[in-house]
FIBATI-120088 format. One record per atom (N, C-alpha, C, O, CB): x, y, z; residue in one letter. Coordinates in steps of 0.1 Angstrom, whole numbers, padded with zeros to 4 digits, always signed. Each point is the difference from the previous one (the first is absolute). Glycine has a CB too. Example, Ala and Ser with C-alpha at 12.3 -4.5 7.8 and 13.67 -1.06 7.14 Angstrom:
<recs>
+0132-0057+0078a/-0009+0012+0000a/+0009+0012+0000a/+0010+0000+0007a/-0029-0012+0005a/+0015+0023-0019s/+0009+0011+0000s/-0008+0011+0008s/+0005+0011+0001s/+0007-0017-0023s/
</recs>
This chain:
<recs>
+0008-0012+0000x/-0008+0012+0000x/+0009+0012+0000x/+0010+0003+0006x/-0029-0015+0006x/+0014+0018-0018x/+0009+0015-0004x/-0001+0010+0014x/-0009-0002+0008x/+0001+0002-0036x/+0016+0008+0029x/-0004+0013+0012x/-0002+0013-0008x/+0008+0006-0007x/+0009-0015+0027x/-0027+0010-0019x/-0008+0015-0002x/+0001+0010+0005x/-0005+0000+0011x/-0007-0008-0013x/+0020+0022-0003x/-0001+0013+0006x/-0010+0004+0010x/-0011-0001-0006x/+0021+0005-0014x/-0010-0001+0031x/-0010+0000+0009x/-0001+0012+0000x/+0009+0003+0008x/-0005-0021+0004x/-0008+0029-0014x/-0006+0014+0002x/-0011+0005+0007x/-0003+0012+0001x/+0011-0013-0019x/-0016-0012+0024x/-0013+0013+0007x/-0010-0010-0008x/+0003-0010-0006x/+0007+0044+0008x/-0021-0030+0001x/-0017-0010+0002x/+0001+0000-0014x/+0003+0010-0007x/-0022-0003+0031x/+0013-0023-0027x/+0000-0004-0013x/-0010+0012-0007x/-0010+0006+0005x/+0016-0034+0001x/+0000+0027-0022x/-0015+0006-0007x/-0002-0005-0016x/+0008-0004-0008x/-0005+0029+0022x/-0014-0024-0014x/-0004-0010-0013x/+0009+0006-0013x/+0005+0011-0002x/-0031-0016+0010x/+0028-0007-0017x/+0007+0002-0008x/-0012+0004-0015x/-0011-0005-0003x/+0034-0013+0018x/-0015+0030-0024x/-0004+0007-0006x/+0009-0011-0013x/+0011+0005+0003x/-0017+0021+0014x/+0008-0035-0027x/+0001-0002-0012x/-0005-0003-0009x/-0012-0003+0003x/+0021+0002+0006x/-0007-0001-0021x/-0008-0003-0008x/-0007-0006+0001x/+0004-0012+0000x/+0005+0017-0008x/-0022-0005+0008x/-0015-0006-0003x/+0000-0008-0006x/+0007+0002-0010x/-0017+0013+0009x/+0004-0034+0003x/+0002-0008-0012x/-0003+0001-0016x/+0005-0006-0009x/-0007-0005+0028x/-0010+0022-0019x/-0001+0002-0013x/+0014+0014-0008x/+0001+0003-0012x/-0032-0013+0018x/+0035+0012+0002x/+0008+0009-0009x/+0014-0007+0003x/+0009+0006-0007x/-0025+0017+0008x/+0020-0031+0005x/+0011-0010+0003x/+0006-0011-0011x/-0004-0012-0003x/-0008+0015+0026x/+0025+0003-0029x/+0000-0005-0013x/+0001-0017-0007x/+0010-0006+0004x/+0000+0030+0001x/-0015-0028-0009x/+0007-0011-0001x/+0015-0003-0005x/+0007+0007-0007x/-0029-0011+0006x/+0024-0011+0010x/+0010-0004-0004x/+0012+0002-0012x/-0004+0002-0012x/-0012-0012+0023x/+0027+0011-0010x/+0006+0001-0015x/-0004+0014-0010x/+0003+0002-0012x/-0004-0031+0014x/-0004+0035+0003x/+0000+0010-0010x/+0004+0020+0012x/-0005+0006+0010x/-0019-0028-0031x/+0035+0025+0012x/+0008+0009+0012x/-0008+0012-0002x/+0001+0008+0009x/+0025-0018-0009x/-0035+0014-0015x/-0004+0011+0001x/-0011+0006+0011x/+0000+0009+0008x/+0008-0013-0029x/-0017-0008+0019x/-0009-0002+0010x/+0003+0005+0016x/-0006+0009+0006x/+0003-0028-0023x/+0017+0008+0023x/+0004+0002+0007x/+0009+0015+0006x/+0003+0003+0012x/-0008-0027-0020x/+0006+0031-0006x/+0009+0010+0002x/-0018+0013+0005x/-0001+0011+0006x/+0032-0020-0029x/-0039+0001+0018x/-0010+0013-0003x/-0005-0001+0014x/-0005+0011+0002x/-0004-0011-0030x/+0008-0006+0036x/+0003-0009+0020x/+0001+0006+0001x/-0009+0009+0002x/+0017-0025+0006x/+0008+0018-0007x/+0011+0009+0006x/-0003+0013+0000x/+0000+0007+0011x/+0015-0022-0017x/-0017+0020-0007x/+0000+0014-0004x/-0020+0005+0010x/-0003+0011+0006x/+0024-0016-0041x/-0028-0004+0033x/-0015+0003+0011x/+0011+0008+0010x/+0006+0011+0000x/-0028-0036-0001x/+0022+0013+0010x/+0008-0005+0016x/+0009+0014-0002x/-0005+0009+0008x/+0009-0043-0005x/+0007+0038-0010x/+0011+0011+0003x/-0012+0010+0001x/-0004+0001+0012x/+0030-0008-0027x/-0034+0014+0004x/-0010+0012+0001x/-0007+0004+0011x/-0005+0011+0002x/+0004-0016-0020x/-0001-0012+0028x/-0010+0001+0013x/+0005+0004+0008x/-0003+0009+0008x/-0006-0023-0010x/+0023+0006+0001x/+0011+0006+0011x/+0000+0010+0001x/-0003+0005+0011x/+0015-0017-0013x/-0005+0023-0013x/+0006+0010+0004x/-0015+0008+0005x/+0002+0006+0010x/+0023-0008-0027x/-0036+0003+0012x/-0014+0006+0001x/-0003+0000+0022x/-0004+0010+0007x/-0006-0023-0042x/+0013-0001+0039x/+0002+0003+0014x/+0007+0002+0007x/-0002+0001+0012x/-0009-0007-0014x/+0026+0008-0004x/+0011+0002+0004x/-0001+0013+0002x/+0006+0003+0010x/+0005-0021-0019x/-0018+0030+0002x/+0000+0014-0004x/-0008+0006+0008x/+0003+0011+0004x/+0001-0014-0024x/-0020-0007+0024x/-0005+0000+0009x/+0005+0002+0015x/-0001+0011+0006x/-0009-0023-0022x/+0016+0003+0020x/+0012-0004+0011x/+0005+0012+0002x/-0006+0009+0007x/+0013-0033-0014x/+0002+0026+0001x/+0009+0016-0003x/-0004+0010+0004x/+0003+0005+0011x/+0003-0010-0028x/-0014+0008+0010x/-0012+0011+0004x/+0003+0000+0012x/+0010+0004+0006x/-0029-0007-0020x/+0002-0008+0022x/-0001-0001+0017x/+0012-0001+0011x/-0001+0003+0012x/-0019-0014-0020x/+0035+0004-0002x/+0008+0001+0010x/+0004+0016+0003x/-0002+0007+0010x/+0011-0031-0016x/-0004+0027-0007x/+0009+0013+0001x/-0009+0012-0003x/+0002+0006-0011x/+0019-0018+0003x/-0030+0015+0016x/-0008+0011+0005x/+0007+0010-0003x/+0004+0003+0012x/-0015-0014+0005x/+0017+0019-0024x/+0014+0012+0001x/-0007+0009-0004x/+0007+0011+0002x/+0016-0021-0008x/-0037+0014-0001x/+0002+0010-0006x/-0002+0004-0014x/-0008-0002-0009x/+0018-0001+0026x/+0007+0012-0016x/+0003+0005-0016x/+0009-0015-0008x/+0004+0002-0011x/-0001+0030+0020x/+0000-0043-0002x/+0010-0005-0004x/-0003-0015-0008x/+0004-0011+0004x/+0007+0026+0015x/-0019-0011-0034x/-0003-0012-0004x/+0006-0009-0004x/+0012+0001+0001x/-0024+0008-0002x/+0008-0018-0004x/+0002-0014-0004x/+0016+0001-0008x/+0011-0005+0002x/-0040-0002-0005x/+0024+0015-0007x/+0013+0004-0010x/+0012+0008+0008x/+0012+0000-0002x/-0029+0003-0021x/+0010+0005+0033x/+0013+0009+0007x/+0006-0012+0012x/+0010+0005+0006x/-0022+0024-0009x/+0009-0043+0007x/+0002-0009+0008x/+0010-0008-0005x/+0009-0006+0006x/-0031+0007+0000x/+0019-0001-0022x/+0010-0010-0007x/+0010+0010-0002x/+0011-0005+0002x/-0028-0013-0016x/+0019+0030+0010x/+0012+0010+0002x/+0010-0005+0009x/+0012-0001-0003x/-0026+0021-0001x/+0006-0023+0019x/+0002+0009+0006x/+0014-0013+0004x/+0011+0001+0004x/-0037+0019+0002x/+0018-0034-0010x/+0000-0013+0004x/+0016-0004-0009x/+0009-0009+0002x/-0041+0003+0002x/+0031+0014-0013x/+0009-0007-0017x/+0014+0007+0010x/+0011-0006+0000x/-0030+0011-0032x/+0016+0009+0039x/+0008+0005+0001x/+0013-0004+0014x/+0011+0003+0003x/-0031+0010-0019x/+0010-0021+0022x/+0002-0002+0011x/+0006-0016+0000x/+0002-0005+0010x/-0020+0026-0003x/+0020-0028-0022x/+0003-0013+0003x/+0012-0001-0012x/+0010-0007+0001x/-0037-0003+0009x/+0026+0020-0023x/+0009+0003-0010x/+0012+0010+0001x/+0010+0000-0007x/-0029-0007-0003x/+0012+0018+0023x/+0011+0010-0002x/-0004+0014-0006x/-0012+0001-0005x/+0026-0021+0002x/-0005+0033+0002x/-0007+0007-0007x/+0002-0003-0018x/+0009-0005-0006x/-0007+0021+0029x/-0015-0012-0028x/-0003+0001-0013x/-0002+0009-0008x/+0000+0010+0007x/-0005-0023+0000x/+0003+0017-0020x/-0003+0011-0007x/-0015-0003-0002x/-0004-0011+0003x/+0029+0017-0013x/-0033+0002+0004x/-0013+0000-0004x/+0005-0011-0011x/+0002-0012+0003x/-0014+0040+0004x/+0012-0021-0021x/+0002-0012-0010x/+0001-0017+0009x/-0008-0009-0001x/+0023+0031-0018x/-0002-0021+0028x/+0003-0018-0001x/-0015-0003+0011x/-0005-0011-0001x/+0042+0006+0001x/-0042+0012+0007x/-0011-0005+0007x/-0014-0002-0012x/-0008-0009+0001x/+0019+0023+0023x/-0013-0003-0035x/-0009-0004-0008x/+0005-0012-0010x/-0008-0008-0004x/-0002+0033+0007x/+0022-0027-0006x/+0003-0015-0008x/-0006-0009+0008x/-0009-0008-0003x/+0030+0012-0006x/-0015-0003+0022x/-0006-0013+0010x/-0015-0005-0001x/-0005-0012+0000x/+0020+0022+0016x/-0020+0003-0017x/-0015-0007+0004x/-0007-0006-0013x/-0008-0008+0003x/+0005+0026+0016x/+0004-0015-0035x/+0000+0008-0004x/-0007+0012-0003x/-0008-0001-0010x/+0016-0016+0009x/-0008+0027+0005x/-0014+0016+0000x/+0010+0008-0007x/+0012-0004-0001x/-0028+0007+0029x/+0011+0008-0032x/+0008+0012-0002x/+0009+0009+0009x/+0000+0002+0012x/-0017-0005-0024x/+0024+0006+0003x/+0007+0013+0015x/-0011+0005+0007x/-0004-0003+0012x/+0023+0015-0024x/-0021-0004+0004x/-0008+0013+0003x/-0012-0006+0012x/-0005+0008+0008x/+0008+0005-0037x/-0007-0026+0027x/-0010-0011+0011x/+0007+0003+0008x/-0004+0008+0008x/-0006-0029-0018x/+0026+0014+0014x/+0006+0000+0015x/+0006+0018+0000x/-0002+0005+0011x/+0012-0038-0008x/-0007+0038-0007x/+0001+0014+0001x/-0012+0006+0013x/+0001+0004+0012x/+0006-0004-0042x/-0017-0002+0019x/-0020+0005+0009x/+0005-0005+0012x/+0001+0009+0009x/-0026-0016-0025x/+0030-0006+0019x/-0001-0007+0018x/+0010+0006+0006x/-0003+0003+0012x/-0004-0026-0016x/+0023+0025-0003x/+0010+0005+0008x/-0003+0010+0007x/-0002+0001+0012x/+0014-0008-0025x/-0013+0017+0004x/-0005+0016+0003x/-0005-0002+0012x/+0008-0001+0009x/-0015+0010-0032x/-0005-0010+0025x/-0005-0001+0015x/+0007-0006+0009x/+0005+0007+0009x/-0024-0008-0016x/+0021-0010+0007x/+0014-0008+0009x/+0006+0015+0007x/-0004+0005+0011x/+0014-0029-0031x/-0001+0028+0012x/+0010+0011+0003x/-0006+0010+0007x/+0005+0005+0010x/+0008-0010-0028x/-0024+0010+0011x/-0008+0009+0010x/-0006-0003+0013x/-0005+0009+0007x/+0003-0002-0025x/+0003-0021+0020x/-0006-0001+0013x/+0015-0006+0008x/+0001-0002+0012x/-0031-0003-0020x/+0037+0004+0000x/+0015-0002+0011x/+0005-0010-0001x/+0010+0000+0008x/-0015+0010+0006x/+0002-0023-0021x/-0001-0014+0002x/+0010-0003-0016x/+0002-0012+0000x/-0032+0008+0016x/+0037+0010-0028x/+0010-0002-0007x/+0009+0011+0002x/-0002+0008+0010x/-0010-0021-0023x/+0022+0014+0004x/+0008+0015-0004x/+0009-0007-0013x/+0006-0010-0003x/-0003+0025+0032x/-0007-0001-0036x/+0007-0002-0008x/+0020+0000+0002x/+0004+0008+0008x/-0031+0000-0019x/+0033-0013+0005x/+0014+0006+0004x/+0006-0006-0016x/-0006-0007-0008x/+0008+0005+0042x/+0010+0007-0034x/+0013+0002-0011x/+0001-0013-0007x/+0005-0009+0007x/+0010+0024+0009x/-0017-0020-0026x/+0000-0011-0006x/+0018+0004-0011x/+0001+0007-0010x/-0036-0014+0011x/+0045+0000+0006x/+0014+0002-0011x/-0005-0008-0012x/+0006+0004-0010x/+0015-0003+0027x/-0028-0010-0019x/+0003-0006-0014x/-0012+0010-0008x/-0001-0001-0012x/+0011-0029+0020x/-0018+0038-0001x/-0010+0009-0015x/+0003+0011+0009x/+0001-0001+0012x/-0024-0013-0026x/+0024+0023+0007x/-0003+0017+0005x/-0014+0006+0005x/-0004+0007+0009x/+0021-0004-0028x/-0024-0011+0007x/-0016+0011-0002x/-0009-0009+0008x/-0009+0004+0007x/+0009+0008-0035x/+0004-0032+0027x/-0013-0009+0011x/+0007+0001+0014x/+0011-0006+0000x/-0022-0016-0018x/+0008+0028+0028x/+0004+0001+0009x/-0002-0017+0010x/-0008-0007-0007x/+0005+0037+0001x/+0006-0037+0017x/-0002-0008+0007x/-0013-0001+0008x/-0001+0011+0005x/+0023-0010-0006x/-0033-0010+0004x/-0005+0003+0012x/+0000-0008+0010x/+0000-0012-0002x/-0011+0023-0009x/+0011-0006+0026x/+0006-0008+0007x/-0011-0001+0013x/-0010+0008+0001x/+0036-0003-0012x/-0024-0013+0019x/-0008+0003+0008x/+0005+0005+0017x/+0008-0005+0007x/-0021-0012-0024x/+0005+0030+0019x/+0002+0006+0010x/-0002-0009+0017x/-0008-0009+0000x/+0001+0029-0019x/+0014-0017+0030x/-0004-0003+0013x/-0013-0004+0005x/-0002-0011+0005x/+0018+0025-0005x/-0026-0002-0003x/-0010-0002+0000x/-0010-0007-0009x/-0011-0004+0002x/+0020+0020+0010x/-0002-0017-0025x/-0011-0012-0012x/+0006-0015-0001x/-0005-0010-0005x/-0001+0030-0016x/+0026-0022+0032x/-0004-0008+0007x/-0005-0008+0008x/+0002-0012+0001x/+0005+0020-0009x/-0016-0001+0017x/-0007-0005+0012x/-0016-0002+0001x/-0008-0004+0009x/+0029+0015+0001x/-0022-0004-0023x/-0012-0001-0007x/-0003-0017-0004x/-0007-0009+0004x/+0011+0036-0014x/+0009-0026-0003x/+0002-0016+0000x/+0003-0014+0010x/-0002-0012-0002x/+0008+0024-0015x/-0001-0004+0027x/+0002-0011+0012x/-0012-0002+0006x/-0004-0012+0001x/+0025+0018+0006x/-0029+0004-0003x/-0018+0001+0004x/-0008-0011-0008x/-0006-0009+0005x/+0007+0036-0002x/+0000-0024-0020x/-0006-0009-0007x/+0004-0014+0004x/-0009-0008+0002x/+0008+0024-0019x/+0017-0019+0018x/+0003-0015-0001x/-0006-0007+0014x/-0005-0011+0000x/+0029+0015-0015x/-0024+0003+0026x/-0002-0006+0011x/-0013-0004+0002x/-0005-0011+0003x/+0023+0022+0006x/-0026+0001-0012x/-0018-0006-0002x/-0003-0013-0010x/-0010-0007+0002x/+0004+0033+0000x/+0014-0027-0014x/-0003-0010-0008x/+0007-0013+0005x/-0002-0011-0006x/-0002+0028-0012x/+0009-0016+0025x/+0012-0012+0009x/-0007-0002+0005x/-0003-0012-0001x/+0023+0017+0006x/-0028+0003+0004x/-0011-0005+0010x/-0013-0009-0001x/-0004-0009+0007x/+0012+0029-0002x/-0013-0011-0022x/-0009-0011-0004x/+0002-0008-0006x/-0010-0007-0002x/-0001+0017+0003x/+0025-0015-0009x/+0006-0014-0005x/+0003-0008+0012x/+0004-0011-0003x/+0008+0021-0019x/-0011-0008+0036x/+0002-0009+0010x/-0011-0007+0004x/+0001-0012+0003x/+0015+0025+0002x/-0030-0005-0005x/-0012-0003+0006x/-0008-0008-0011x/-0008-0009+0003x/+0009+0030+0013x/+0002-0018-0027x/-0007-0005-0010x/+0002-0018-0002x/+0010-0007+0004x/-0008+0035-0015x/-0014-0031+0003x/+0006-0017+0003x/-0006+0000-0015x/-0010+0004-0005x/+0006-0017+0036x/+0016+0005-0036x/+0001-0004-0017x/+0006-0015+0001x/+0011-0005+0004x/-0005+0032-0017x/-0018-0032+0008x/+0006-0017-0001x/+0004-0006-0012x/-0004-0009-0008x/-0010+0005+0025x/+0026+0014-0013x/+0014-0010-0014x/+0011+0005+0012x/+0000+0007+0010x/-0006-0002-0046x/+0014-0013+0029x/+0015-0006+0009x/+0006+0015-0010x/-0003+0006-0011x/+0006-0044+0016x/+0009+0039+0006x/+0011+0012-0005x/+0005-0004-0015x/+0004+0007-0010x/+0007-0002+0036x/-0012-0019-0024x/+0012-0005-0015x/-0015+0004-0014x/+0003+0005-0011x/+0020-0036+0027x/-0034+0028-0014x/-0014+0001-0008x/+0001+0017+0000x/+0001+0005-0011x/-0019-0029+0020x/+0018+0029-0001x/-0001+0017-0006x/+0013+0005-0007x/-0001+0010-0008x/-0015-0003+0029x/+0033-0016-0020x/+0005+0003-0005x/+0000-0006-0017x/+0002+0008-0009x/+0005-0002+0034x/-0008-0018-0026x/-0002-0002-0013x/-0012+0007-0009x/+0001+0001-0012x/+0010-0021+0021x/-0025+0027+0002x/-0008+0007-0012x/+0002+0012+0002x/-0008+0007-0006x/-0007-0020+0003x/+0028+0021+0011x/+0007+0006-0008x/+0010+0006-0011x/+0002+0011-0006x/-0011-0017+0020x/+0016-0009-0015x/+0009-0004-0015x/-0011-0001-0007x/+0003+0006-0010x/+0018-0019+0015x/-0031+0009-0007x/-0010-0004-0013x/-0005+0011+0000x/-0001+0001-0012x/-0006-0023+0013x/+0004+0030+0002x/-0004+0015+0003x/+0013+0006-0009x/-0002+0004-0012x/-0012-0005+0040x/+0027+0003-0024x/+0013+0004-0005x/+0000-0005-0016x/-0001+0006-0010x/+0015-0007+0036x/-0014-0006-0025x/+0000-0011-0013x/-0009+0010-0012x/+0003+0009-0007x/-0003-0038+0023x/-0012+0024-0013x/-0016+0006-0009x/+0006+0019-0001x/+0002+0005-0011x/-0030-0027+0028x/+0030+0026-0008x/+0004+0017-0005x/+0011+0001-0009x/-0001+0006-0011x/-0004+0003+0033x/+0016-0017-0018x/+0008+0004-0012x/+0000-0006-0013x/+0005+0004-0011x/+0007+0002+0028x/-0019-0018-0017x/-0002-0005-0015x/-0011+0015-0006x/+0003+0004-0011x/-0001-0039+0015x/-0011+0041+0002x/-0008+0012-0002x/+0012+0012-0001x/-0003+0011-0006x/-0022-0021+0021x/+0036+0010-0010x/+0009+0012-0002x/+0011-0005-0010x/+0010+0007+0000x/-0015+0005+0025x/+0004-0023-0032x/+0012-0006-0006x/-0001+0008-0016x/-0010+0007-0002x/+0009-0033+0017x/+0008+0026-0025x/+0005+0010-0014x/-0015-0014-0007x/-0009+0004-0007x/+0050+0008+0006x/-0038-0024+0005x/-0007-0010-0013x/-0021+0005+0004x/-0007+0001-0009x/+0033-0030+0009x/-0029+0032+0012x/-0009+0002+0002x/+0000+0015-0006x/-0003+0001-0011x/+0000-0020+0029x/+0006+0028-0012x/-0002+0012-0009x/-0001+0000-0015x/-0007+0008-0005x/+0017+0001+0022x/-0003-0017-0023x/-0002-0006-0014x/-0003-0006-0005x/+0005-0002-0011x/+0002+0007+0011x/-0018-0014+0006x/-0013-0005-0002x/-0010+0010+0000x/-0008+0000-0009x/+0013-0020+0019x/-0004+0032+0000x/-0010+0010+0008x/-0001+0007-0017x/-0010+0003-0005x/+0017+0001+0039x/+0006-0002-0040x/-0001+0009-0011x/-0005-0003-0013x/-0007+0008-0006x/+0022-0001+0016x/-0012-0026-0015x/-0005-0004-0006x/-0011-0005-0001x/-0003-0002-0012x/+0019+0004+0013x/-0027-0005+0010x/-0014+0000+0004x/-0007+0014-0007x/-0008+0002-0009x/+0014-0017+0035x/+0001+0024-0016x/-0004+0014-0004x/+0000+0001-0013x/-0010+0002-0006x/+0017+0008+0026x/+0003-0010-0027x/+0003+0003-0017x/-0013-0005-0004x/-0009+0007-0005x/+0037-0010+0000x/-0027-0010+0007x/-0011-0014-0011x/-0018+0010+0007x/-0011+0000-0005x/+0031-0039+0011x/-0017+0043+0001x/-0013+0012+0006x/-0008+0011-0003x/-0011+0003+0001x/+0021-0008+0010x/+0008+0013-0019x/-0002+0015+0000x/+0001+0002+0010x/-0011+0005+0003x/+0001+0000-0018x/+0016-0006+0023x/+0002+0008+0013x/+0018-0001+0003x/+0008-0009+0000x/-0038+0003+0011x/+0029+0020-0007x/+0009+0003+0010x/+0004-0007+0010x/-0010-0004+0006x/+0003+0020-0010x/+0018-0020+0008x/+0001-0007+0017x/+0008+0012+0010x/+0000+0003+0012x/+0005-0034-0023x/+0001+0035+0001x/+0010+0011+0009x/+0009-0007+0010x/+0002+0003+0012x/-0020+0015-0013x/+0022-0028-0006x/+0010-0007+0013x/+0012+0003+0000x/+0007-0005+0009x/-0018-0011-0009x/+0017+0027-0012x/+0017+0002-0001x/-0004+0010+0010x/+0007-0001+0010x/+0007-0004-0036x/-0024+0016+0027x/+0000+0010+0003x/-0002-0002+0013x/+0006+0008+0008x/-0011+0001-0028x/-0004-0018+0027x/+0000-0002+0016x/+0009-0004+0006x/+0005+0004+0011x/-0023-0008-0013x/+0021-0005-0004x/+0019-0001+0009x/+0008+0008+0001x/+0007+0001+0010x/-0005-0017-0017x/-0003+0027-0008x/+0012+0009+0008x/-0008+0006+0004x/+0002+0011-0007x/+0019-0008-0003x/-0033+0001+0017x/-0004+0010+0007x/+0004+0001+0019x/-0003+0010+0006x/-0017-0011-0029x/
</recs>
């Protein structure tokens, strides 16, 4: 018998429904599972967020700033909008405020002159320490029945499925679909954005 991550009072499990539960041997099916299951997640995960982090002015998108910044280091706008993929001018909108409320700063980037660094301040570290400890709190209490080694492998399958979706052969399917369409994919152009 296996040992189960123990987190806090059982709660029913949310997966696919037998009728939408793919059959056997066929991965699209299976992938189209996955892709439900990821949308639910992130849809109550955002939920979650919300009710944990009560802050305010400091949403979702200024969380992940705040989060990138605080686990990568400082960044420039551009390498934070590659990351996600969004536009500058998208993480630009979120920085701006950051800084005005005290929580980045911009400072001296040597390798560009004109993208300056952003980094995170004293106080938009402790912002982020605030965040981690409340969410520590409710990953301790919470009870998910899969084993550490089960959430780590549908993490790699998770790792896996994004980057075959961020890989050059999929964008060039994405273009060739599109072409056979008339349509646009805009996929040289989103990457470098």
């Amino acid at each position: 018998m296996k040992k189960r991550a123990n987190h806090g009072p059982s709660r029913t499990s949310h997966s696919a429904s037998p009728e939408t539960a793919p059959p056997a041997g066929h991965l699209g099916a299976a992938l189209e599972a996955l892709f439900t299951e990821t949308t639910a997640l992130f849809h109550r995960l955002r939920v979650v967020a919300k009710q944990l982090h009560r802050q305010g002015e400091i949403s979702a998108g200024k969380r992940g700033i705040l989060r990138s910044l605080d686990r990568l280091g400082p960044q420039t706008v551009p390498q934070m909008a590659r990351a996600r993929p969004v536009s500058r001018q998208h993480i630009q909108a979120l920085v701006n405020p950051l800084a005005d409320q005290g929580y980045v700063e911009f400072t001296r980037n040597p390798a560009h002159k004109r993208s300056p660094l952003v980094r995170l301040t004293p106080q938009g570290q402790a912002v982020v320490e605030a965040m981690n400890r409340r969410e520590a709190e409710v990953l301790a209490a919470l009870k998910i029945d899969a084993t550490e080694q089960e959430l780590r492998d549908a993490a790699a399958v998770l790792r896996t499925v994004r980057q075959a979706f961020e890989s050059d052969e999929c964008q060039n399917l994405l273009e060739t679909i599109g072409a056979e369409n008339g349509q646009h994919t805009g996929g040289t152009e989103e990457r470098k954005a």
